[in-house]
N, C-alpha and C positions, 0 to 999 in steps of 0.2 A: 403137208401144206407148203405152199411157197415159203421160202426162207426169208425175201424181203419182209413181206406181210406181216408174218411172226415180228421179225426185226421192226416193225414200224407200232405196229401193237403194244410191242413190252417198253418204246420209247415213249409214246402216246401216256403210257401207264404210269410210269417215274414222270410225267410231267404234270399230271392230274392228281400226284397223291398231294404236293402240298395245297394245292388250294383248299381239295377237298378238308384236309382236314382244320383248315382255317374256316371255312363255311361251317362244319362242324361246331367248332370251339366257339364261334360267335353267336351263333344260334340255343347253345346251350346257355350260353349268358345272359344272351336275349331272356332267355325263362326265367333265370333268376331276378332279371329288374321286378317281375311280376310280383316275385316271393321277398325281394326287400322291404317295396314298399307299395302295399296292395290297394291306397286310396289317390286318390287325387291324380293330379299331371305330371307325378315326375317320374311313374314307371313306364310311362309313354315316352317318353324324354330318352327314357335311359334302354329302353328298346331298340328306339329308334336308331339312338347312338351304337351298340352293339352291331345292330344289323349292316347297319352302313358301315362301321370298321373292318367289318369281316368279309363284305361285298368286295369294297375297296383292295384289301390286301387280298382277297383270292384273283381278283383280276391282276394286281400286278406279278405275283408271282405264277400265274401263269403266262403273263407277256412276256415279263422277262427273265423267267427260269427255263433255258431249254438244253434237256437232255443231249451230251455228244452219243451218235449211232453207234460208231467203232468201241465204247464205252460200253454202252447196250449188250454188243455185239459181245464182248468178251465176259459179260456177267454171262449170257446164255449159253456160250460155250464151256462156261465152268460151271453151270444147272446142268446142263444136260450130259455133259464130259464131250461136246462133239470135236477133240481137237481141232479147234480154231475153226472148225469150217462157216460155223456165222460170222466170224471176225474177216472169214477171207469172201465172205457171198458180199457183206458190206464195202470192202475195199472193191471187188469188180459188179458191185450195180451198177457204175454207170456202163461197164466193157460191153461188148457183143459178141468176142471173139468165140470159137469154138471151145477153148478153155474155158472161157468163164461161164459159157452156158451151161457146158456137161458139168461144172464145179456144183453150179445150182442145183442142175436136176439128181447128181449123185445128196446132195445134202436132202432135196425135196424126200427123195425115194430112203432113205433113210429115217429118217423122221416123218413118214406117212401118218401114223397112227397118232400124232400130236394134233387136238382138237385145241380150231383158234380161241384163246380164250378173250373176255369181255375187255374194253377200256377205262369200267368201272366197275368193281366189284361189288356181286349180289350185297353184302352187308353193308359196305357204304352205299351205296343207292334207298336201301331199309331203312339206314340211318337217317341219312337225309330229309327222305322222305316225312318218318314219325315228327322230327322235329320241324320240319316247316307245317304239320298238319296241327302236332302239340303250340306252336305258336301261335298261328289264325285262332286256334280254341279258346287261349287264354287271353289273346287281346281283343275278341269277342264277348267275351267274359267280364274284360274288364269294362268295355265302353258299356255294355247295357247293364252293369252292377253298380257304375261310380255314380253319384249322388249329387254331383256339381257336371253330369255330360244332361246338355240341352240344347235344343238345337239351335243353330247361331241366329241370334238375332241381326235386325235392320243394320246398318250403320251408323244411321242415326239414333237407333234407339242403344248401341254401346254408351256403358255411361262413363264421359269424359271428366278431369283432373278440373275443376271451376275454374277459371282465371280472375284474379283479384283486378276489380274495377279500380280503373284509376282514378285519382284523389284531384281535383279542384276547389280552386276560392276565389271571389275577387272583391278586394275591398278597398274604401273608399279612401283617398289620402284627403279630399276637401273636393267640395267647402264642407261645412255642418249638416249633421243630417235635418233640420229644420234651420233655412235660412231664408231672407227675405232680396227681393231685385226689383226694378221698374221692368217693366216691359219693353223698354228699349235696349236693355244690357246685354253685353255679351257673358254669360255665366262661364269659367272656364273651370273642366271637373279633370280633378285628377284622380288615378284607379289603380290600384298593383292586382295583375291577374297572376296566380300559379296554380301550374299541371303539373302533376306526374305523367302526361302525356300529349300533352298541346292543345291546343282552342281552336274552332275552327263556327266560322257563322254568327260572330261577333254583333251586339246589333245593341242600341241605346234605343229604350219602349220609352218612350215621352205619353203620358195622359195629361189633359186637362180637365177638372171637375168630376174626374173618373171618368172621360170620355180619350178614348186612348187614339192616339195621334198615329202618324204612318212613323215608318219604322227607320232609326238614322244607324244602317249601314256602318259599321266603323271596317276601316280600310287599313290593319293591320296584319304584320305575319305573326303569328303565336303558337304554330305548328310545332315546334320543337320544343321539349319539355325545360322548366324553369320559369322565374316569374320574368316581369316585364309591366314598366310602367307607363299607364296611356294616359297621354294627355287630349282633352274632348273639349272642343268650345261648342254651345248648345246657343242657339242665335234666337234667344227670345221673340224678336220682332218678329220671325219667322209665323209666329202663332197669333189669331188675335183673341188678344189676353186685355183684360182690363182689371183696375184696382181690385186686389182683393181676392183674384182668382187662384185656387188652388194648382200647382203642376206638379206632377210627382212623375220621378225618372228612377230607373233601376238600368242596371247592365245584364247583360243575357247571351252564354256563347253555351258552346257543343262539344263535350269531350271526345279529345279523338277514341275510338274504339271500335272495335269488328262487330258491335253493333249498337242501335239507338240505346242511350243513357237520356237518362231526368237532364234536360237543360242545367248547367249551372249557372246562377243568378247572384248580384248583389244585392245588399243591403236596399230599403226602398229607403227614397230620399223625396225630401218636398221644400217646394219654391212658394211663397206666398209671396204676390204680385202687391204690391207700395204704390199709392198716388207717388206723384211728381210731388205731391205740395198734400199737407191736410188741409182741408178743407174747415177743421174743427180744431182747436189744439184744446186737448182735455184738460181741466184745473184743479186738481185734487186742490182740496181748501179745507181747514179743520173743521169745519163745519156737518154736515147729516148731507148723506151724496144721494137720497130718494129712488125711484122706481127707476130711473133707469142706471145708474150704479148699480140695483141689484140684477137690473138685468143685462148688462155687460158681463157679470162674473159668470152666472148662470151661462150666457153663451160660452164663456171662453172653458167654462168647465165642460162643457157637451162638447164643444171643438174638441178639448185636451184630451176626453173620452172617446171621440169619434178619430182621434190621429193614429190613440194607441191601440184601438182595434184594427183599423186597416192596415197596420204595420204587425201587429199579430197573423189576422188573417193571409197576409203576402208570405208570413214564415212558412206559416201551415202548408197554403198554396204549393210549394215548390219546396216541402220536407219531404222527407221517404216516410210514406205511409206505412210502412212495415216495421217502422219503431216503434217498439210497447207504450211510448209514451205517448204517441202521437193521437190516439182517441181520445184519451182525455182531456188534454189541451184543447183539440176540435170543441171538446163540447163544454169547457170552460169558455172558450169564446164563444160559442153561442148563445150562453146564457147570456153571456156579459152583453151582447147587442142586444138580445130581445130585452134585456134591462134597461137597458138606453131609448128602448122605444118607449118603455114606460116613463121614463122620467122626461122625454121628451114632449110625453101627452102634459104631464105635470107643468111643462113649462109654456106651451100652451096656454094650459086652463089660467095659469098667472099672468103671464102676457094680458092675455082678452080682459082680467079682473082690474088691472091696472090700467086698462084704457091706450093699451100698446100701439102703436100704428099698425094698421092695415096690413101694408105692407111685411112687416115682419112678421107678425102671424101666420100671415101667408104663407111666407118662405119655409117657416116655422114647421109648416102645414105639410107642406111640399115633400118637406125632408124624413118624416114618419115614416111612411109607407116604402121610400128608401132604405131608412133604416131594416123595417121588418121582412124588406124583402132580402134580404143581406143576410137576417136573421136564418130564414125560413131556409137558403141556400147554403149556408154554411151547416146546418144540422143534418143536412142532409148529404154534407159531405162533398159539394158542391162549390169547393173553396174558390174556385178562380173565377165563376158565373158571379160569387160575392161579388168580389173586387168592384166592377164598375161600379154597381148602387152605393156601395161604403165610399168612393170618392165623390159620387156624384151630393153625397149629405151632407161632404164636409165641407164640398164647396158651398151648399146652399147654407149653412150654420158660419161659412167667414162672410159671405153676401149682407147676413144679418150683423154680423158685427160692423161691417163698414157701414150697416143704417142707422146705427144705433150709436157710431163714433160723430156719424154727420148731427143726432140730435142731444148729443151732453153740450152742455152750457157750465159755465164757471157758475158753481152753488156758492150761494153768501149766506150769511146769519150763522145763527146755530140751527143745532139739531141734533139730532143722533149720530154717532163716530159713525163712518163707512164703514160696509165692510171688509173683510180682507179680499184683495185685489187680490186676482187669480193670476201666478204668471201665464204669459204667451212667450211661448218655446221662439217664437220668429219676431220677438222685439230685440233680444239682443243683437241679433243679425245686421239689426240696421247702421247698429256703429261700426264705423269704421277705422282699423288700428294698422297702422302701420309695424312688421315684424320689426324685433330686435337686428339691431345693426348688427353684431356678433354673431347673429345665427344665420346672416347672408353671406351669400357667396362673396361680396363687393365688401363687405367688412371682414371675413375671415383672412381676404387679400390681405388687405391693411394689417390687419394683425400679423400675417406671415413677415411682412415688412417690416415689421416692429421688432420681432422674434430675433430676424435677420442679424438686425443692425445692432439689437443688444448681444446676439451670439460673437459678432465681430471684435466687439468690445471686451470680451471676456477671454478672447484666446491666449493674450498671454498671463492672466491669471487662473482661469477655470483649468483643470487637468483635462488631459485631452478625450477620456473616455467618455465623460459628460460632454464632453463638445460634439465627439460625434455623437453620440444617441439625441443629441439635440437636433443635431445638424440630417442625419436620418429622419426623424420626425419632420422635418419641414418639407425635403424631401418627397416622402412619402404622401403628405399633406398635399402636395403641390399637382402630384401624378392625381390623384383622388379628384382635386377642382378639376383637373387640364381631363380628364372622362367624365364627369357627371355634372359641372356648370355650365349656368346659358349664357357663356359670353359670348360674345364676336371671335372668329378664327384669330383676328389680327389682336386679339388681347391675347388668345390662350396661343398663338406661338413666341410671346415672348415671357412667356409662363413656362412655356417649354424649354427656352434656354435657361430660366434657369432652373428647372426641373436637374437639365443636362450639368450645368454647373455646380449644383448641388451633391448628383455624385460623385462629380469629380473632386471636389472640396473634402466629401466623404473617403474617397480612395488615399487622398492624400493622408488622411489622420488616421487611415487603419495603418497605412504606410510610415506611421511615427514621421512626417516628418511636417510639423507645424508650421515650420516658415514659409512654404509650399502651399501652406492651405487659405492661409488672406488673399488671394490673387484670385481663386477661383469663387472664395465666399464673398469677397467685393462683386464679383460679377452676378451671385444671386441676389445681393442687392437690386445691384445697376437696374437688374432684368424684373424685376419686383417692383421697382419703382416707374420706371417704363410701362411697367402693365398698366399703373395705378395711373398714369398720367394718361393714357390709351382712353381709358374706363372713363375720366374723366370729362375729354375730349366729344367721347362717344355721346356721353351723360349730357353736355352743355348744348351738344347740336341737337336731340330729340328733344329735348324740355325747352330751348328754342322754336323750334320748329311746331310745338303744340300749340304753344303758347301764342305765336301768331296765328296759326290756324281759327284756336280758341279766340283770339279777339277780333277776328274778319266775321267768322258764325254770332259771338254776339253784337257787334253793332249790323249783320243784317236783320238779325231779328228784331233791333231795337229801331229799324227803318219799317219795318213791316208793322211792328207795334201804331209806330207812330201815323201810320196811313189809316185808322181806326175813326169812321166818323166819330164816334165819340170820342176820342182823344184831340181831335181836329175842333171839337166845341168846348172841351175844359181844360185844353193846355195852354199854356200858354205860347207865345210866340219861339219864345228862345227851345224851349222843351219840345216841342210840336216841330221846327227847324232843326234838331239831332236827332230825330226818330219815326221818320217816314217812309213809306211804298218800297216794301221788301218784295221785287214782283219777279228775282231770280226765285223763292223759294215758292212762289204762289205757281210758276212755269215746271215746276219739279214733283211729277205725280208721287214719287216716292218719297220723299219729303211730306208734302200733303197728306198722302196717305195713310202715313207712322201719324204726323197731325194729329190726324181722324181719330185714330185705335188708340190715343192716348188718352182722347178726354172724352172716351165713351164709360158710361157709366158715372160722370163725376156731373156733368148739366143740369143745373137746379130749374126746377120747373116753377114756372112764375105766369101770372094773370095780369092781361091789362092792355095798355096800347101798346107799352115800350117791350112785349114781350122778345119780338124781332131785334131789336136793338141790344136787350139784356145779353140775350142768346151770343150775340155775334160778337158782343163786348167779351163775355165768356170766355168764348172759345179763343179770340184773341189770347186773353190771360192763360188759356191752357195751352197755345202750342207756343208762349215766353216760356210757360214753365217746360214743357218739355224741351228747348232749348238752353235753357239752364240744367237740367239735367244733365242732359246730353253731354255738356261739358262738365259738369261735375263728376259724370264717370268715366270721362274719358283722363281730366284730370288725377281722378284715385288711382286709374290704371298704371297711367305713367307715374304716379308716385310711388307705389308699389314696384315698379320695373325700377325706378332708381335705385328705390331701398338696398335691393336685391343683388343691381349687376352696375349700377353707377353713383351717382354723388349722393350723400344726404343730406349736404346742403339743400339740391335741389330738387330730393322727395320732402323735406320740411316744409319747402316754399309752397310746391304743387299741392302738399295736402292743405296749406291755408288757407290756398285759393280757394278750396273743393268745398271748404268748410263757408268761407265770404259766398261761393254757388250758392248752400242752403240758407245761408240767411237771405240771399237774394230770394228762394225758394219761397222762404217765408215770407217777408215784405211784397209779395204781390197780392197778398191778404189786407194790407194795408190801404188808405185811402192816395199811398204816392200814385206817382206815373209809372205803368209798366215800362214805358220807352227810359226813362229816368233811369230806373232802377238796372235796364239791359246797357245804358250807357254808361253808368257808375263800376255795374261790374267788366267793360270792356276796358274802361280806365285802369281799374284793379290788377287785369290781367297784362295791360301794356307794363304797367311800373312794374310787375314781377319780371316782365323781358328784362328791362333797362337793368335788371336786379344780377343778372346773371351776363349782361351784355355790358363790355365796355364801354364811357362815355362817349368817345369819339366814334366805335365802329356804328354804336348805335344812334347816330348824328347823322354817318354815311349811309348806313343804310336806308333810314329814312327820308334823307336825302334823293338816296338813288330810284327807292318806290314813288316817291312823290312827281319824280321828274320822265321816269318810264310812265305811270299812269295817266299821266297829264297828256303827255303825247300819243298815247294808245287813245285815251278820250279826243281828244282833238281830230287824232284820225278816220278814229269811228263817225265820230258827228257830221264830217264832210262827205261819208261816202255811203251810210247805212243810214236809211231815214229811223227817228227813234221812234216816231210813234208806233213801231212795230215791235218794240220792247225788246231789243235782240238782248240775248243772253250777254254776250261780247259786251254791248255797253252798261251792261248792268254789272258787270264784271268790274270794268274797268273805272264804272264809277265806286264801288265798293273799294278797290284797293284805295282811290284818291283821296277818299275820305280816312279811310283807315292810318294812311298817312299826315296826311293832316292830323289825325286825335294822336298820334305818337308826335309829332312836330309840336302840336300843344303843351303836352306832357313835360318835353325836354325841356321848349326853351321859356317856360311860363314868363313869357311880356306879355302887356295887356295887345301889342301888335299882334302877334302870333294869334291872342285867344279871338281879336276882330278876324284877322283873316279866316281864320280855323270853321267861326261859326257864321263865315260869309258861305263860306263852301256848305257849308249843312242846310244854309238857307237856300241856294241854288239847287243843290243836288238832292239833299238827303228830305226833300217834303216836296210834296202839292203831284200833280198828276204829268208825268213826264212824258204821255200821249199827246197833252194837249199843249203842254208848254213847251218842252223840246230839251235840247241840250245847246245853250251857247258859249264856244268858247272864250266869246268877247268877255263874257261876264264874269269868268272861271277864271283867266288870265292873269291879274290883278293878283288876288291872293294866294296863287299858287307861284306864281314870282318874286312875291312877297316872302314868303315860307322859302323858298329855295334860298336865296341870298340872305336870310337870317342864320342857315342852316349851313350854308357854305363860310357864313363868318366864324361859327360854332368850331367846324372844323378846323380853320386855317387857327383861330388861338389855341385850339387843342395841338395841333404838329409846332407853331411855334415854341409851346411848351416843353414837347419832348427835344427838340431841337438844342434847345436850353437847355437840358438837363443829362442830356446824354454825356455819358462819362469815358465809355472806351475812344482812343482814339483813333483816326483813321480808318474807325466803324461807321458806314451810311446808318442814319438813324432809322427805324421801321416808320416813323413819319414820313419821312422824304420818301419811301417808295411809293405808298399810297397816296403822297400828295403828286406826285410823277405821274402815277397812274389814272387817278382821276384826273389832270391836267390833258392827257394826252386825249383819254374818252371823249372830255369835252372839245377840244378840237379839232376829236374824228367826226365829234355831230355836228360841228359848226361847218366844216367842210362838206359835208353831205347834205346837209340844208339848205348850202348855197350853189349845188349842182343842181 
């Protein structure tokens, strides 16, 4: 045989034995995972693993284990004993020369009878062979013997690790969960929402009478997990609501999550809509309080029954029905309404025995088959279909209570004790309390300041580690307001300095070094005190400002009152001259409107000739009253804001006003003048100004309206005919007069009170179509009033003048008398171009 060949063969051979016997070794292994552990997945595992280590490491050491030839060359030379002559064919395979050929063919012809042998041998090829045939066997074996091999299912139908739903709540911070408002209020609700994964789809469900309203959108981000508190103003007037009517609101948002969850909902909440005024004022008397005493209670017991199942049934509605608990409660409240239906019948058949009114039986009537249809859907598992009929009963059972409060009379004599009066959940709602001063933001100040100024006082007696933990705590107090109170920027960055000042006060005393530390804690005063005077400032300008607002609205209403044919035949001159032809609010659909939706439902129905006149007198007395409301809550409001964030001087003032509103509320019951009674109260609310306004500014300012209005009327009249009612002159007769009743006020002469109510008799009555506006007429006592008013002032600055004490200080009189000097010389120069 060729001597290369041979040499390339026996190379081929030493390069194939390691692998082989790595294939080998791994393949027997392979066997054994079968025989360690004969069930389940892990002698698959461990097959697999074998096979592939031994694949692995046979390819590398064939890549890179490679036999040297010359190497080869002289093992076969020492096999065969050929002196060298493979070692010398290897060194000239590459030659041609005539030696190297004859080298080969002498070694060929030598070595003839040498047959080429295999480049793997017959037993390892055997080998091989059995064991990849013995492993197919057993890992065929195994898959159609193991007990857990099936064929793979869906994707979807693998069963995945559950992922725990995220946790939601939202609940209510206020108002109460049963409270009561007029229909003209702004309700403002507060709510803390937390997720363990965020809100998303936020929405305030408003029903009225269980008739559920469109849906109020809240406009918040709550994506991100943790709570967050929302504040909601819900705009009554927006609904038309009348005395008596039931509204019930909850909150409703969407956990985030990779898929639809149960809505999470709050608490259900309910609004019972308040006349302006009753109409009735009930008289408990020790006397026997008769059939309709008993049937007062009786309603308020079915109301009390009919609140606490619709508030059950709301839980049901939106629990997880796959709580064990959850069907039996279902069907406790089912009993419990189909119970109410019967006692419902019961009170009925008592009503009609008693000789009840029509009417409430009716309602009475109405509200049954409400009830059992509520009944009928809840047993049936059908909680949310409930809902509407359960409100719509409860409305029709308070309907019956406001007919039933319009027919109690004060009971006299004796007779049988009453019985015991059922409470109603939405009487207490009606009063009104002002929080503690300590628990506002606006008194905590205060206190911080107090804190302050005793801490200062004590440094050089207190040790200084109580100073700072003190001086920390205020500190820390201070950061807490300056993030989470509703002042104005400009109060809380001087909150902020001394927030800043505070640590540094603090640095200094962890610093030991006390005498360091007054300079900085004076400045948390300074900055504390500042804020306090900010808040104060802030305080006097909005309770100002309402407060004029509040007496322009009621003496227009007490002008409108007073345009009332019938008040035009039983007032008399002077009464009937302060309280005529309100015809800016008669031109104001929105105004009118609210009017309208107040005093629906409240119109006593009456036979005869005067029925048109009763009527119209009526409605008169219901849109004074709803103008005294008006103001009564706008006053609570602002009492409430000072409490909180300004003076309490002037949230005391505001609520006594709010409180003289309701008695004004009430005395339209009386046989006085409504115009009267809207004039008394505009008076009430001037002197609250003057209460909180200095004497002199409040001399200039009314001053300064009486003499801009005058000229604004003056100008109007010469150029805008009135008998087109233009808004502008009705405008501008309202401020005139309004100054005028504050120029009364101040300077009570019987001058002032002639001029004051010459203007009421010009202005404020008789038909301003027909008569007009002259300012021949008006001139007189509004020049009169000026020069009363300008005397007022000039002894007020001569006073300060006098009294000023620093020297070669301009007094703050002289500037203001400077300045009004000048004013008026700029108008007298302009009058005479």
């Amino acid at each position: 045989m060729n001597p290369l060949e041979h040499l390339r063969t026996a190379s081929l051979q030493r390069r194939l034995r390691l692998p082989l016997w790595l294939l080998i070794t791994g393949l027997v292994l392979a066997l054994a995972a079968f025989l360690v552990s004969p069930s389940g997945f892990l002698p698959l595992l461990l097959w697999l693993a074998a096979v592939t280590v031994s694949l692995l490491g046979a390819w590398l050491a064939y890549t890179c284990i490679r036999p040297n030839e010359n190497e080869t060359a002289r093992r076969l030379d020492a096999q065969l004993n050929a002196k060298n002559r493979f070692e010398a064919a290897a060194e000239l395979s590459s030659q041609t020369s005539p030696m190297a050929v004859a080298q080969r063919q002498e070694t060929q012809s030598r070595y003839s009878d040498l047959k080429k042998a295999p480049a793997v041998a017959a037993w390892a090829m055997f080998a091989l062979a059995l064991l990849l045939i013995s492993n197919l066997g057993f890992l065929i074996g195994w898959a159609v013997t193991i007990p857990s091999f099936q064929p793979v299912p869906e994707i979807d139908e693998l069963p995945t690790a559950a992922v725990p739903e995220p946790t939601a709540k939202i609940e209510w911070i206020s108002p109460e969960a049963e409270t009561s408002a007029t229909s003209l209020e702004v309700l403002p609700l507060t709510a803390n929402a937390t997720s363990s994964s965020g809100l998303e789809n936020l929405e305030l469900v408003v029903a009225v009478n269980g008739q559920e309203q469109e849906h109020l959108s809240i406009e918040t981000n709550l994506s991100e997990p943790g709570s967050s508190e929302l504040e909601i103003d819900v705009y009554l007037d927006l609904y038309e609501l009348g005395p008596y009517d039931m509204v019930t609101y909850f909150l409703k948002g969407q956990r985030i999550f990779e898929k639809e969850l149960m809505p999470t909902v709050s608490d259900l909440q309910f609004v019972q809509i308040r006349p302006f005024r009753s109409d009735v004022e009930r008289v408990q008397s020790a006397g026997g309080g008769g059939p309709l005493e008993d049937a007062s209670n009786l309603m308020r017991e079915l109301k009390l029954a009919q609140l606490t199942l619709y508030k059950q049934n709301f839980l049901l509605a939106h629990a997880d029905r796959e709580n064990d608990v959850w069907p039996d409660e279902n069907r406790k409240v089912a009993l419990e309404q189909a119970s109410l239906v019967e006692k419902t019948i019961e009170a009925i058949d008592f009503l009609t025995a008693e000789g009840a009114s029509a009417v409430i039986v009716d309602l009475l009537s109405q509200s049954r088959p409400l009830m059992d249809e509520a009944a009928e859907s809840i047993t049936a598992r059908k909680n949310t279909s409930a809902l509407p009929p359960q409100g719509q009963a409860l409305g029709k059972l308070t309907e019956i209570e406001k007919h039933i409060r319009k027919l109690i009379i004060e009971s006299k004599g004796s007779g049988s004790p009453s019985p015991p009066e059922v409470k109603d959940p939405f009487a207490d709602s009606e009063k009104y309390h002002l929080p503690p001063r300590e628990e506002t933001s606006a008194g905590q100040l205060e206190q911080l300041a107090q804190e302050q100024e005793t801490l200062i006082e004590e440094f050089d007696e207190a040790n200084s580690k109580e100073v700072a933990e003190k001086q920390e705590d205020i500190a820390q107090e201070l950061e807490s307001m300056i993030q989470n109170s509703g002042m104005s920027p400009e109060i809380k960055a001087a909150m902020q300095t001394g927030s800043d000042s505070a640590k540094e006060s603090l640095e200094q005393l962890e610093a030991g070094d006390p005498g360091a530390t007054r300079e900085p804690a004076t400045r948390v005063l300074n900055s504390l005190n500042e804020a306090i005077q900010k808040m104060h400032i802030e305080a006097q300008t909005k309770a100002r400002d309402l407060l004029a607002e509040t007496q322009r609205e009621l003496n227009d209403a007490a002008r409108e009152q007073s345009s009332s044919p019938q008040n035009e035949r039983e007032s008399s001159p002077k009464e009937s001259s302060q309280n005529e032809s309100n015809l800016a609010n008669q031109s104001d659909p929105s105004k009118q409107r609210a009017s309208d939706d107040s005093g629906r439902g409240e119109q006593p129905t009456s036979s005869g000739g005067d029925n048109g006149s009763d009527t119209t007198g009526e409605n008169k007395n219901l849109r004074s009253a709803q103008a005294i409301a008006q103001a009564r809550e706008a006053l609570r409001q602002e009492a409430l804001r000072q409490q909180q964030f300004g003076s309490e001087e002037f949230a005391l003032l505001l609520a006594k006003l709010a409180e003289q509103m309701d008695t004004g509320i009430t005395n339209l019951d009386s046989p006085q003048d409504p115009s009267a009674i809207l004039t008394s109260l505009s008076d009430d609310t001037a002197k609250a100004l003057f209460t909180i306004e200095d004497r002199r500014e409040a001399l200039t300012m009314t001053r300064n309206l009486l003499e801009r209005s005058a000229a604004n009327l003056d100008r109007l009249s010469q150029t805008i005919p009135s008998a087109e009612h233009p808004v502008a002159v009705d405008e501008a007769i309202g401020d005139l007069l309004t100054a005028a009743q504050m120029a009364r006020l101040l300077l009570r002469s019987p001058t002032a009170e002639n001029a004051s109510e010459t203007l009421w008799q010009d202005l404020g009555t008789g038909d301003r179509g027909a008569q007009g506006v002259s300012w021949d007429n008006i001139r007189p006592p509004v020049e009169s009033l000026i020069a009363m008013l300008n005397k007022g002032i000039s002894g007020m600055t001569r006073d300060s003048i006098i009294r000023i004490d620093t020297a070669g200080a301009a007094p703050e009189a002289y500037r203001d008398a400077v300045s009004a000097y000048f004013e008026r010389l700029s108008e007298t120069s302009t009058d005479s171009e």
